[in-house]
C-alpha positions as a Markdown table, in Angstrom:
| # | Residue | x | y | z |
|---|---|---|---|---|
| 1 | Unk | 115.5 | 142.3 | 82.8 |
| 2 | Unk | 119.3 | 141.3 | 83.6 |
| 3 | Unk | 121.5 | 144.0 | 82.6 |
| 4 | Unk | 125.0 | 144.1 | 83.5 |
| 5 | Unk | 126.6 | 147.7 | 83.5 |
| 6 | Unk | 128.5 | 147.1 | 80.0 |
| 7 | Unk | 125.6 | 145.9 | 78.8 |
| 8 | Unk | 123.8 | 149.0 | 79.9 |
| 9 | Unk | 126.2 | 151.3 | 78.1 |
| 10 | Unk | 125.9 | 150.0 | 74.8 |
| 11 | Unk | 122.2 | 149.2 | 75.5 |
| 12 | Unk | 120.9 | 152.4 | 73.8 |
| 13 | Unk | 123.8 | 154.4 | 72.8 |
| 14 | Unk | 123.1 | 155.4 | 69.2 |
| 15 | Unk | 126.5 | 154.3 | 68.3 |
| 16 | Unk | 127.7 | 158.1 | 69.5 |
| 17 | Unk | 128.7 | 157.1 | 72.9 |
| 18 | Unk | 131.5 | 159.8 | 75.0 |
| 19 | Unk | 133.2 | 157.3 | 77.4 |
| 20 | Unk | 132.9 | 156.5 | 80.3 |
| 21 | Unk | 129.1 | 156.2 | 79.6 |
| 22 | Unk | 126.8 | 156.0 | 82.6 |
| 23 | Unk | 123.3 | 155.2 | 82.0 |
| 24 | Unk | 121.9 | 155.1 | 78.2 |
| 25 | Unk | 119.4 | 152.6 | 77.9 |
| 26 | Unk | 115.6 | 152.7 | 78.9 |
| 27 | Unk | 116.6 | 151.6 | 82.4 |
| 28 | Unk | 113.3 | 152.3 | 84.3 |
| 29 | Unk | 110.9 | 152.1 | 81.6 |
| 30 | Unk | 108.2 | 152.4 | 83.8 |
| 31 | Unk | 108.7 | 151.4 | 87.3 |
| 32 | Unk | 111.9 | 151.3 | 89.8 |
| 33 | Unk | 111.7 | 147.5 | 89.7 |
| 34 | Unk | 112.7 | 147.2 | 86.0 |
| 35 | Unk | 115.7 | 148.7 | 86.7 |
| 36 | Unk | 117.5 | 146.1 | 88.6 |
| 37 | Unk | 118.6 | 142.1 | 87.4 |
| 38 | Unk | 116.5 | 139.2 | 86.8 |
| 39 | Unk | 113.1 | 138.5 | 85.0 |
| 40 | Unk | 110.2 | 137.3 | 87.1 |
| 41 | Unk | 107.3 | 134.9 | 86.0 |
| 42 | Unk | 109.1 | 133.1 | 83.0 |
| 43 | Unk | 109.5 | 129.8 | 84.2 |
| 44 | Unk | 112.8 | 128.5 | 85.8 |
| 45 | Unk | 115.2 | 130.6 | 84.8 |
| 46 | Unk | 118.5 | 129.2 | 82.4 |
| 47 | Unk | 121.3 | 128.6 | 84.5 |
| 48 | Unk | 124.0 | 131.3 | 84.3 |
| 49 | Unk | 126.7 | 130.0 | 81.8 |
| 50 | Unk | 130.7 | 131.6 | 82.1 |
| 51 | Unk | 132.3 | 130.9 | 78.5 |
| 52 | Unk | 136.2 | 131.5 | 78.9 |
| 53 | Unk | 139.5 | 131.2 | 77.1 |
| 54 | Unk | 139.9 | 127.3 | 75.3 |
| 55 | Unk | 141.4 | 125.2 | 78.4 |
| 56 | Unk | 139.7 | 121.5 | 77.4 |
| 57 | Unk | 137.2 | 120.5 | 74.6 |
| 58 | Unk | 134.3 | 123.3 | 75.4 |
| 59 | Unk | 132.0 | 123.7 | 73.0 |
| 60 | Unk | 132.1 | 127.3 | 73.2 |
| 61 | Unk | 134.8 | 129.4 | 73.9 |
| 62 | Unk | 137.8 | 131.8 | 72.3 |
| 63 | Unk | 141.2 | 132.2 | 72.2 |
| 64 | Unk | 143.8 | 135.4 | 72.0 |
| 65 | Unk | 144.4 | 136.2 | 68.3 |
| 66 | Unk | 147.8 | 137.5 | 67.0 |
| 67 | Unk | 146.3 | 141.4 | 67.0 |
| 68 | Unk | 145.8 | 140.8 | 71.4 |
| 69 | Unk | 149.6 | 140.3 | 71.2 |
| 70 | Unk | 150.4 | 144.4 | 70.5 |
| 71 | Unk | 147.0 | 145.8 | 72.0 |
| 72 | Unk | 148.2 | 147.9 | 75.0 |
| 73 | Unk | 144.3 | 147.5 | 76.4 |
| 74 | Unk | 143.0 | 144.2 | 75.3 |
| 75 | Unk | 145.0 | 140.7 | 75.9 |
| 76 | Unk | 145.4 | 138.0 | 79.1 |
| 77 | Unk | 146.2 | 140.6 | 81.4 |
| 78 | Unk | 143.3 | 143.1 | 80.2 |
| 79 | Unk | 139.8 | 141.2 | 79.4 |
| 80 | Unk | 137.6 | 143.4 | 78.9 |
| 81 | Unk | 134.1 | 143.5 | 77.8 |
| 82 | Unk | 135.2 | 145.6 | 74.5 |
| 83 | Unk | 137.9 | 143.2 | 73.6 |
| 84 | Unk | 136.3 | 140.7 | 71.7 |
| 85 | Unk | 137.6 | 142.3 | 68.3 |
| 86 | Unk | 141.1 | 140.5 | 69.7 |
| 87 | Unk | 139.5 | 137.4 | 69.8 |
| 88 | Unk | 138.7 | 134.2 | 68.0 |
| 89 | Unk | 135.6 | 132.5 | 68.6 |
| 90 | Unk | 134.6 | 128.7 | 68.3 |
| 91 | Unk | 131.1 | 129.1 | 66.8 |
| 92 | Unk | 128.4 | 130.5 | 68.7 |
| 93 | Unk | 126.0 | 127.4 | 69.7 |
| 94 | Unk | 122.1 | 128.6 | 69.7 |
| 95 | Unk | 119.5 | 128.0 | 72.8 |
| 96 | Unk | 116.2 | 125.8 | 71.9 |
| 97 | Unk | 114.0 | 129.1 | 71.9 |
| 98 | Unk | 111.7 | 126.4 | 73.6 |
| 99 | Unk | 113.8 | 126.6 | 76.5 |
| 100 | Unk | 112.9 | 130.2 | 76.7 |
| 101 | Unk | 108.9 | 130.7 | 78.1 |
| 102 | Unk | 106.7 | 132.9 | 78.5 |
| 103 | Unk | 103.5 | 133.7 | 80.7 |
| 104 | Unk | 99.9 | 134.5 | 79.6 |
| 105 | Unk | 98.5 | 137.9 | 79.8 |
| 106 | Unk | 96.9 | 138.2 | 83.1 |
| 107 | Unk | 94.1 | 140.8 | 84.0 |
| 108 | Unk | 96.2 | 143.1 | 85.4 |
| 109 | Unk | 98.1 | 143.4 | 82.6 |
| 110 | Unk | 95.1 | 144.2 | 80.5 |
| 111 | Unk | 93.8 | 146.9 | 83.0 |
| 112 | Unk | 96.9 | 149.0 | 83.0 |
| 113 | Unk | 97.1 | 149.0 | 79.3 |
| 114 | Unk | 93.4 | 150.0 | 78.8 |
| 115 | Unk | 94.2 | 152.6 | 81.3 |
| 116 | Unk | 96.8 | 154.0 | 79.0 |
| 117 | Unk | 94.6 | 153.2 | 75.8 |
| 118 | Unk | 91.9 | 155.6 | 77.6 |
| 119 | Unk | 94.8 | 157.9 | 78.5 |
| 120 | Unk | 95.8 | 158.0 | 74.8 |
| 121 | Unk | 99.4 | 157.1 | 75.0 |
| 122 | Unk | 99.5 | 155.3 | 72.0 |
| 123 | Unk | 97.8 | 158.4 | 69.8 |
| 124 | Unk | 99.4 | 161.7 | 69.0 |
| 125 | Unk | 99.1 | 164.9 | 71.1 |
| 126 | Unk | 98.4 | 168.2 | 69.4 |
| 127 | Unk | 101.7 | 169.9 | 71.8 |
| 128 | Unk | 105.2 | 168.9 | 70.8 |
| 129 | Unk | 107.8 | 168.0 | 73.3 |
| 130 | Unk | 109.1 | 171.0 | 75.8 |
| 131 | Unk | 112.3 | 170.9 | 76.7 |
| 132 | Unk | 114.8 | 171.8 | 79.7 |
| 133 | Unk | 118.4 | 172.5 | 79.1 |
| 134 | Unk | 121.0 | 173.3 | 81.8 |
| 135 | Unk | 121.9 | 176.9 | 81.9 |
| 136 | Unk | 125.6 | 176.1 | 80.7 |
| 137 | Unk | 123.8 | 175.6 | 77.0 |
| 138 | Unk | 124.0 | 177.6 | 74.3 |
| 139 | Unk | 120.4 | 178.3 | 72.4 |
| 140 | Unk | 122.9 | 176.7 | 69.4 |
| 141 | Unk | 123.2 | 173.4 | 71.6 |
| 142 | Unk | 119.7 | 173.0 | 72.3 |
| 143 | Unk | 118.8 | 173.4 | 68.9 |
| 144 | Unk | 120.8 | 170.4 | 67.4 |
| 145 | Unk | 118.4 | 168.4 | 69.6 |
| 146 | Unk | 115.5 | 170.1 | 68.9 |
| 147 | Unk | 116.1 | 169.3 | 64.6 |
| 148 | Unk | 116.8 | 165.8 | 65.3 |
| 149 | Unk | 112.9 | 165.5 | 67.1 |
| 150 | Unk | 111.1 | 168.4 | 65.0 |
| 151 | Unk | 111.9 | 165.8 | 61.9 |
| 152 | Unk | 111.4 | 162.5 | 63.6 |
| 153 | Unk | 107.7 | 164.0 | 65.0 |
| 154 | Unk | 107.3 | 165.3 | 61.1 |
| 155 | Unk | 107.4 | 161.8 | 60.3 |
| 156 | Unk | 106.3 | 160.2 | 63.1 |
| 157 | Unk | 104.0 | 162.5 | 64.9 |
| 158 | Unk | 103.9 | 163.8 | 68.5 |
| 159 | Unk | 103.3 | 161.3 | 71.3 |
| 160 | Unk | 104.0 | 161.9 | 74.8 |
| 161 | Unk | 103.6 | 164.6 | 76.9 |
| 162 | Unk | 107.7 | 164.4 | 76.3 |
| 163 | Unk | 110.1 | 166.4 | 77.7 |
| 164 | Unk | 113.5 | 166.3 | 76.7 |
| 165 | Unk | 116.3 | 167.7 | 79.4 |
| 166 | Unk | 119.5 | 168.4 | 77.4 |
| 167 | Unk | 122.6 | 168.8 | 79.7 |
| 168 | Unk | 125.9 | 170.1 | 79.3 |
| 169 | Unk | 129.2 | 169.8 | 81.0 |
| 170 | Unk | 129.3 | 171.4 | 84.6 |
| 171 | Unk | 128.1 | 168.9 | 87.2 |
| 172 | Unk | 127.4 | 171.8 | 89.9 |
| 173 | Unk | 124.3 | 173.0 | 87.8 |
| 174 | Unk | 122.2 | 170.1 | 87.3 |
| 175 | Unk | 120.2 | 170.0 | 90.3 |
| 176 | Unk | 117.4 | 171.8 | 88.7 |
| 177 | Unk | 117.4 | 169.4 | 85.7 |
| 178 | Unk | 117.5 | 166.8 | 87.9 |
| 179 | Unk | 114.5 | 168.2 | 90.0 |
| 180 | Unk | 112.5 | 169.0 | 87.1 |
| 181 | Unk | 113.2 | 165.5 | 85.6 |
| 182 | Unk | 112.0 | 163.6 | 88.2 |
| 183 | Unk | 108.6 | 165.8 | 88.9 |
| 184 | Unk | 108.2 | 164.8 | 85.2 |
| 185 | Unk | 108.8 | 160.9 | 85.1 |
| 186 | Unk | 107.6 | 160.0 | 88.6 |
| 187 | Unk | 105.2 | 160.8 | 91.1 |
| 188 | Unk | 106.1 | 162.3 | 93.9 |
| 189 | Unk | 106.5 | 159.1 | 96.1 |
| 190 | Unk | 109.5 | 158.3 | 93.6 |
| 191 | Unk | 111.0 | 161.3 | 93.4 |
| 192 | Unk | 113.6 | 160.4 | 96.2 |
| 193 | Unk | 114.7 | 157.4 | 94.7 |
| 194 | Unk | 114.6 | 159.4 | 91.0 |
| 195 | Unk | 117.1 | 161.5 | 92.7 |
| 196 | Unk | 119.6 | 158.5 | 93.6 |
| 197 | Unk | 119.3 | 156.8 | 90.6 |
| 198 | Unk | 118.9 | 158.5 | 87.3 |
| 199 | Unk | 118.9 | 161.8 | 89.2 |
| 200 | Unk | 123.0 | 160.3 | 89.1 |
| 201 | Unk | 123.1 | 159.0 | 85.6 |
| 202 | Unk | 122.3 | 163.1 | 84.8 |
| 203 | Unk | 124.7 | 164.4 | 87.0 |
| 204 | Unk | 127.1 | 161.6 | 85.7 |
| 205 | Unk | 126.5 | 162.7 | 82.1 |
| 206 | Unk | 127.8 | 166.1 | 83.2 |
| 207 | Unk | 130.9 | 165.0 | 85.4 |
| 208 | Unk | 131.9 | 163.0 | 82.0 |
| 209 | Unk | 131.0 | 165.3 | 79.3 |
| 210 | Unk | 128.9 | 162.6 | 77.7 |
| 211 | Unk | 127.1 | 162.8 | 74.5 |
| 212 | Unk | 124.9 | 159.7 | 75.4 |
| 213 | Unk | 121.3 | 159.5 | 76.3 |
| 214 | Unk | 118.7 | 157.3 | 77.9 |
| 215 | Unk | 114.7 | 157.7 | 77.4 |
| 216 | Unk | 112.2 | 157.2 | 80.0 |
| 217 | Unk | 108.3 | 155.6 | 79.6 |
| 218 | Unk | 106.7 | 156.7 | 82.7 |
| 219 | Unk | 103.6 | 154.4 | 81.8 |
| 220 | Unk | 102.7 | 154.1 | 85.8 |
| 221 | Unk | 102.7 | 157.7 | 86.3 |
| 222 | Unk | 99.6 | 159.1 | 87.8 |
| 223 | Unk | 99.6 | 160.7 | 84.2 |
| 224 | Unk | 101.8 | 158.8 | 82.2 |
| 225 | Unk | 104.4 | 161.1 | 80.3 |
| 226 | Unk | 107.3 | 160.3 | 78.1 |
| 227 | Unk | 110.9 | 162.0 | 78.5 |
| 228 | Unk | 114.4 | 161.2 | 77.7 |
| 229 | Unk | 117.8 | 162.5 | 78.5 |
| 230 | Unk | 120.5 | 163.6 | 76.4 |
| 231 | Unk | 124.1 | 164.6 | 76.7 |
| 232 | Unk | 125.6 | 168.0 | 75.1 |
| 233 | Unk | 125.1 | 166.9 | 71.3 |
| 234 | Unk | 127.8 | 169.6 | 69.9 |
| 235 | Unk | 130.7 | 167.9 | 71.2 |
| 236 | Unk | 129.4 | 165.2 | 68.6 |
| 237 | Unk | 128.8 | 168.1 | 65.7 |
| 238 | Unk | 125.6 | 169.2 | 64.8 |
| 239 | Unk | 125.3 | 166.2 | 62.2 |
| 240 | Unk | 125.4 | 163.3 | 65.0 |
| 241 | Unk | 123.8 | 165.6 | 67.6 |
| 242 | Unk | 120.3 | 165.7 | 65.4 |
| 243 | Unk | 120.5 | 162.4 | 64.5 |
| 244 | Unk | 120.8 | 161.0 | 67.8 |
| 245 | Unk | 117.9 | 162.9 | 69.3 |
| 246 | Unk | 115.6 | 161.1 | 66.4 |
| 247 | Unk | 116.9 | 158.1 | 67.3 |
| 248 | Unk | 116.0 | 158.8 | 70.8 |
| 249 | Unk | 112.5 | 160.0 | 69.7 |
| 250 | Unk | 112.3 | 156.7 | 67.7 |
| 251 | Unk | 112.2 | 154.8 | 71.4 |
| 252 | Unk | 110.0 | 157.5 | 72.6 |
| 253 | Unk | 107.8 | 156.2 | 69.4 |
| 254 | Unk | 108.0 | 152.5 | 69.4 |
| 255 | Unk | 107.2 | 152.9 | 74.1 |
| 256 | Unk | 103.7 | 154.6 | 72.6 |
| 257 | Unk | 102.6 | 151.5 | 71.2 |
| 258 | Unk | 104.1 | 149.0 | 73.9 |
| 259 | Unk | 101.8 | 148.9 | 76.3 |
| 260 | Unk | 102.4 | 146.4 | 78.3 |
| 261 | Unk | 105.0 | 147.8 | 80.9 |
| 262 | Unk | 106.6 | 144.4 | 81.5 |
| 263 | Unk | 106.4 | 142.6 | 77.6 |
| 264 | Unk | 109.5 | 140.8 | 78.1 |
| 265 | Unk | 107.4 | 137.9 | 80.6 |
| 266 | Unk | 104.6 | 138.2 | 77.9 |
| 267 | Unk | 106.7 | 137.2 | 75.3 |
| 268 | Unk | 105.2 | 140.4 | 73.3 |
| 269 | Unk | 108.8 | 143.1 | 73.8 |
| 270 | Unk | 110.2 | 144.1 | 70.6 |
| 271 | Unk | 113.2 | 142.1 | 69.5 |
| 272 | Unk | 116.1 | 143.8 | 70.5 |
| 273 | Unk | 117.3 | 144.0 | 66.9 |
| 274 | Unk | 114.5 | 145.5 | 65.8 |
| 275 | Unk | 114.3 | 147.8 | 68.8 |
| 276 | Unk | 117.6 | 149.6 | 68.3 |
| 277 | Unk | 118.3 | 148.6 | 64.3 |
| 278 | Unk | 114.9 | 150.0 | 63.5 |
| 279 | Unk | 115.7 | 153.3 | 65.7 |
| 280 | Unk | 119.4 | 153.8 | 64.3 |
| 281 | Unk | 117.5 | 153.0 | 60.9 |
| 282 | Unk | 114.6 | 155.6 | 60.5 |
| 283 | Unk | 117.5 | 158.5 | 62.8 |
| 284 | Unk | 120.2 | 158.1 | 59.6 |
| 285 | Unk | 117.2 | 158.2 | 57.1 |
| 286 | Unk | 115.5 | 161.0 | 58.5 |
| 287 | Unk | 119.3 | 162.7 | 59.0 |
| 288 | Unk | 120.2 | 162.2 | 55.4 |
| 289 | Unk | 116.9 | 163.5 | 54.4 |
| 290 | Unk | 117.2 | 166.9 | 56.3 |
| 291 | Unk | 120.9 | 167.2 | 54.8 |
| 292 | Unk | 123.2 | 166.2 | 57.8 |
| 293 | Unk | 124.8 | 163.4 | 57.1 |
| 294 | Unk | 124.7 | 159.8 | 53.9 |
| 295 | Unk | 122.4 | 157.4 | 55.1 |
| 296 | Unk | 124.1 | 155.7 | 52.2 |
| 297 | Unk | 128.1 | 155.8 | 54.0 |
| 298 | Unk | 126.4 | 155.4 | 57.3 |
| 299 | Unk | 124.7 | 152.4 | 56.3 |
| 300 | Unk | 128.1 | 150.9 | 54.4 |
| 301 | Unk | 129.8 | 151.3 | 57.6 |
| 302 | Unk | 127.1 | 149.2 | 59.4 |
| 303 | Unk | 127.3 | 146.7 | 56.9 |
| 304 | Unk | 131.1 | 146.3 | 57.3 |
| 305 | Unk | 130.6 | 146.4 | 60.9 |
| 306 | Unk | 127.7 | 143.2 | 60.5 |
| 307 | Unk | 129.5 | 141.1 | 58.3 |
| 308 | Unk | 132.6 | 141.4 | 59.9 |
| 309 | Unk | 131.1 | 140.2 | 63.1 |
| 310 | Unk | 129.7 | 136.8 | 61.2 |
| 311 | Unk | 133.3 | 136.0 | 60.4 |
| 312 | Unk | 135.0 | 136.8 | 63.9 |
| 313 | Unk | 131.8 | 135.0 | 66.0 |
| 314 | Unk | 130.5 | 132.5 | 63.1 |
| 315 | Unk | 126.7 | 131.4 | 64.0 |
| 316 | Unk | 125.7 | 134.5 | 65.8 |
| 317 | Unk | 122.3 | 135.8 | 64.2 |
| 318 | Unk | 120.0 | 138.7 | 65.2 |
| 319 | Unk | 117.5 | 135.4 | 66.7 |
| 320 | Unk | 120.2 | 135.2 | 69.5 |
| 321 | Unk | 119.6 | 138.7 | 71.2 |
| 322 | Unk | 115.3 | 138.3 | 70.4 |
| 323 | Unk | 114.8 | 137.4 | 73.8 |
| 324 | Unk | 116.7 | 139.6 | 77.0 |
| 325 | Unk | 118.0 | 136.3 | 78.2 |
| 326 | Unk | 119.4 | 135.5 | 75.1 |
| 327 | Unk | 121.3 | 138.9 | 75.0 |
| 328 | Unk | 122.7 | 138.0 | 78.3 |
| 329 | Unk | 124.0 | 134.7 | 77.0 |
| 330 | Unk | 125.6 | 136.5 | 73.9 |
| 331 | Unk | 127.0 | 139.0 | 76.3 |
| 332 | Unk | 128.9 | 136.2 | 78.3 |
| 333 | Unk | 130.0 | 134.9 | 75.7 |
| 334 | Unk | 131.6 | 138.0 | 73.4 |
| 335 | Unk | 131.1 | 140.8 | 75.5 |
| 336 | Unk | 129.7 | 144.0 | 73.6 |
| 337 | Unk | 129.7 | 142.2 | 70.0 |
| 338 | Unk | 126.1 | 142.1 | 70.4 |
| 339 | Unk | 126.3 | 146.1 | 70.2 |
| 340 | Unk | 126.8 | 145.2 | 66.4 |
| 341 | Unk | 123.5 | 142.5 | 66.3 |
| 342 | Unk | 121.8 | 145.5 | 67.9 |
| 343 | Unk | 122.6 | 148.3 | 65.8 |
| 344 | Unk | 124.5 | 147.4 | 62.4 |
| 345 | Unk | 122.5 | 144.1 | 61.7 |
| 346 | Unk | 119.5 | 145.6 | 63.0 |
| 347 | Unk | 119.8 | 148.3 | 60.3 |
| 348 | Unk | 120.3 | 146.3 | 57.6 |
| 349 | Unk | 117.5 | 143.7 | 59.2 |
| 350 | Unk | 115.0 | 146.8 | 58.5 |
| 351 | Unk | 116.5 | 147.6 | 55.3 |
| 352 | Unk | 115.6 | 144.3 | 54.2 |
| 353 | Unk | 111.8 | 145.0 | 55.8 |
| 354 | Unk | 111.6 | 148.1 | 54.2 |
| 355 | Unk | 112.8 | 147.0 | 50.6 |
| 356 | Unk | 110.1 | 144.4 | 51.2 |
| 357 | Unk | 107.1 | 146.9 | 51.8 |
| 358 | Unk | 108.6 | 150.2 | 52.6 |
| 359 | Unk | 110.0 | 152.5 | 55.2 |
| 360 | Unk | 106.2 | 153.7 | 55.8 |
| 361 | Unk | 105.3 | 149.8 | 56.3 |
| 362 | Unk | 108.0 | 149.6 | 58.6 |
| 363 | Unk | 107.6 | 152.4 | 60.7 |
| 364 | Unk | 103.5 | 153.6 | 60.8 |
| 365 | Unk | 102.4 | 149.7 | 59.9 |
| 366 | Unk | 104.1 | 147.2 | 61.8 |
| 367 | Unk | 104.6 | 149.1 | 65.2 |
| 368 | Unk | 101.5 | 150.4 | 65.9 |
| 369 | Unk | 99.8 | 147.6 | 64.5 |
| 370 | Unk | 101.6 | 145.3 | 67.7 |
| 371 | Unk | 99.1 | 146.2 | 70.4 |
| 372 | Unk | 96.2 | 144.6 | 68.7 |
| 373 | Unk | 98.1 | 141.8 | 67.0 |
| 374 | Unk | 100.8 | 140.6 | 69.0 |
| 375 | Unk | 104.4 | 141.3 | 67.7 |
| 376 | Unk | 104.2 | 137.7 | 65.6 |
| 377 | Unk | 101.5 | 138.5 | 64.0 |
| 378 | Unk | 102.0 | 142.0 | 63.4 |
| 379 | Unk | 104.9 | 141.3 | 61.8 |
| 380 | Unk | 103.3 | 138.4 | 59.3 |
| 381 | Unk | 100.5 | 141.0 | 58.4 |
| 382 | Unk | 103.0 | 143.7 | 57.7 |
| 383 | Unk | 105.8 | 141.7 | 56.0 |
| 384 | Unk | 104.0 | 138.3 | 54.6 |
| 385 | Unk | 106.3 | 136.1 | 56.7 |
| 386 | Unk | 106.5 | 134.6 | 60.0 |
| 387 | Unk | 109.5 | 136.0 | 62.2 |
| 388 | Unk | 111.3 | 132.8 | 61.5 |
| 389 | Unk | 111.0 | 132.6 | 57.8 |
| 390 | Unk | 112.6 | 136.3 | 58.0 |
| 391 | Unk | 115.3 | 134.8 | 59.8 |
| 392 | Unk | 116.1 | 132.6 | 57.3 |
| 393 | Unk | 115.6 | 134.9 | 54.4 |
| 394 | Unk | 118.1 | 137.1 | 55.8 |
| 395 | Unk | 120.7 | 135.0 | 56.5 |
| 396 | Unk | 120.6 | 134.3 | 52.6 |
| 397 | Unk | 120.9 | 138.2 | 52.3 |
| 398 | Unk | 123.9 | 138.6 | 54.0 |
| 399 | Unk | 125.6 | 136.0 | 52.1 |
| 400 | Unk | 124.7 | 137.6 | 48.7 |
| 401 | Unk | 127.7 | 140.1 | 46.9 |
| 402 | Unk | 127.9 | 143.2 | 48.5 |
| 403 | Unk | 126.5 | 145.1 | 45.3 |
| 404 | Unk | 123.3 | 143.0 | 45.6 |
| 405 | Unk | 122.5 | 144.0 | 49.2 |
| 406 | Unk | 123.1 | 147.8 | 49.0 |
| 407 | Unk | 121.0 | 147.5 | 45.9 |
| 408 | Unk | 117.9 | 147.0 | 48.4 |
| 409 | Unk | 118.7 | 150.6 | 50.3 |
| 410 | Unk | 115.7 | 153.4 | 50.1 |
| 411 | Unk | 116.6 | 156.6 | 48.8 |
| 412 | Unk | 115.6 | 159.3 | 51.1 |
């Protein structure tokens, strides 16, 4: 998939990003070739489109607002990715989603995937995940993390093998995490180029003191394992620390029934919405549940954050990041607002699922139920309505009086 580097930093951040971020999104899923830019075998590909400042009649594109005029970081001279809050948008004009193709499943495809059926990646493992901390951690530190999974595998169960590397803030002792990391995720024909590639986003995390993380789905392994890696969570507080490990371990979750290592050409990867809204979702509700933070005032927040992008980009909708090179288009256009279609509508998106069925329905229905099904019709059997009708539906939601939509919230 095409991924610029902003785009990668807001990709799977949990919301709890230290900047500068390096790597935080499921970058090499499963082999070194998803890591770089561009789709293969969807058809011709959509011509790149560049949506600038208003100069003529375009359709699509935004002008300065009055705030630009006394931001020291945002305005003409400083356009950057994050400044679209200083911005105001003609509205956002959809692509034909029949512009946007997809390829059949070819036997290939269907070999690997039984191989990991037969492996049992999609089934729970009677270990839990092990872990690997660098040695400037505190046992205090590595146990913020190791909450934040013990209640999402509570709920969720155990899949893997995982192992979860937890680094701190001295970039001379990572080699050994690094080493160990990459004997875990790849074989050892891979390990070099582990080494120059995420083996830098670790030692990146360090140099910057991060708090981010990215996860790893090592489907093409020899033995297919599961990891992910996470910045020191205490400079975050215990609280956020927790939470964003279970959102991590949500990923690690939703990888165990995906398998198909390149879904994006099949048309069969999760929604991006649903990917990271669900995640951020089932991490606060699990958090508020264990006592560490108000999945109530987190959720507020997210729902100031969502309808506040509907009036600053009017016509952008979670349907416009479904497909990666949808995302890409959004990005072009507004930069990181599609961070908020990812994680604040997303959240309220599954809040509405859940006040439909439940958070159970959600969570151990619809996502494993995807392998057999197909995510359309997974998600008609689960929720009683096509992907589309949803679509609709919440639309209509968002529009209703604020009392009305936090009326649909689950208690946990």
């Amino acid at each position: 998939m095409v991924l610029s580097l902003a785009m990668v930093s807001a990709a799977c951040s949990s919301n709890e990003v230290a900047t500068p971020a390096p790597v935080e999104s499921e970058l090499a899923s499963d082999s070194v070739d998803e890591i770089g830019v561009g789709a293969s075998g969807q058809g011709d590909e959509e011509p790149q489109m560049t949506f600038g400042e208003c100069l003529d009649d375009e359709e699509m594109c935004w002008e300065w607002s009055n705030e630009a005029e006394n931001s020291p970081d945002c305005g003409p001279a400083n356009d950057h990715d994050y400044c679209w809050e200083y911005k105001v948008f003609k509205p956002f004009i959809s692509l034909n989603p029949e512009d946007l193709s997809s390829s059949p499943i070819d036997a290939d495809a269907q070999s690997r995937a039984q191989r990991l059926v037969d492996s049992g990646w999609n089934a729970t493992v009677d270990s839990e995940a092990t872990y690997f901390a660098t040695s400037d951690l505190r046992e205090s530190d590595l146990e913020i993390v190791r909450a934040g999974i013990r209640a999402a595998e509570q709920y969720l169960g155990a899949y893997g093998p995982m192992r979860v590397y937890v680094i701190g803030s001295d970039e001379e002792i990572t080699e050994p995490a690094i080493d160990d990391y990459c004997a875990w995720a790849y074989d050892p024909d891979l390990e070099e180029h582990c080494r120059s590639d995420q083996g830098v986003a670790i030692w990146e995390i360090a140099h910057y003191q991060g708090a981010n993380a990215f996860a790893q789905h090592s489907r093409d392994r020899s033995t297919p394992t599961q990891s992910f890696v996470i910045g020191n969570p205490a400079q975050l507080g215990a609280a956020d620390g927790a939470k964003i490990a279970a959102h991590e371990y949500v990923h690690v979750y939703q990888a165990a029934h995906q398998l198909y290592e390149r879904a994006d050409e099949y048309g069969l990867d999760w929604p991006r919405w649903l990917e990271e809204g669900a995640a951020e979702f089932l991490a606060l509700y699990l958090a508020d549940e264990n006592g560490w933070l108000s999945f109530t005032e987190r959720m507020e927040e997210a729902l100031d954050g969502a309808l506040d992008l509907r009036t600053r980009v009017p016509n952008l909708t979670i349907a416009d990041i479904a497909d990666e090179r949808q995302l890409e288009r959004v990005n072009d256009y507004c930069g990181l607002c599609f961070g908020v279609l990812q994680y604040e509508t997303g959240q309220w998106a599954t809040a509405w699922l859940a006040s439909k069925t439940s958070v159970d329905e959600v969570f151990h229905g619809f996502f494993p139920r995807t392998y057999e099904h197909g995510i359309d019709r997974a998600f008609e059997l689960s929720f009683g309505l096509s992907i589309d009708e949803f679509m609709v539906e919440f639309e209509d939601f968002l529009q209703l009086p604020r009392p009305q939509q936090l009326a649909i919230l689950p208690t946990p």
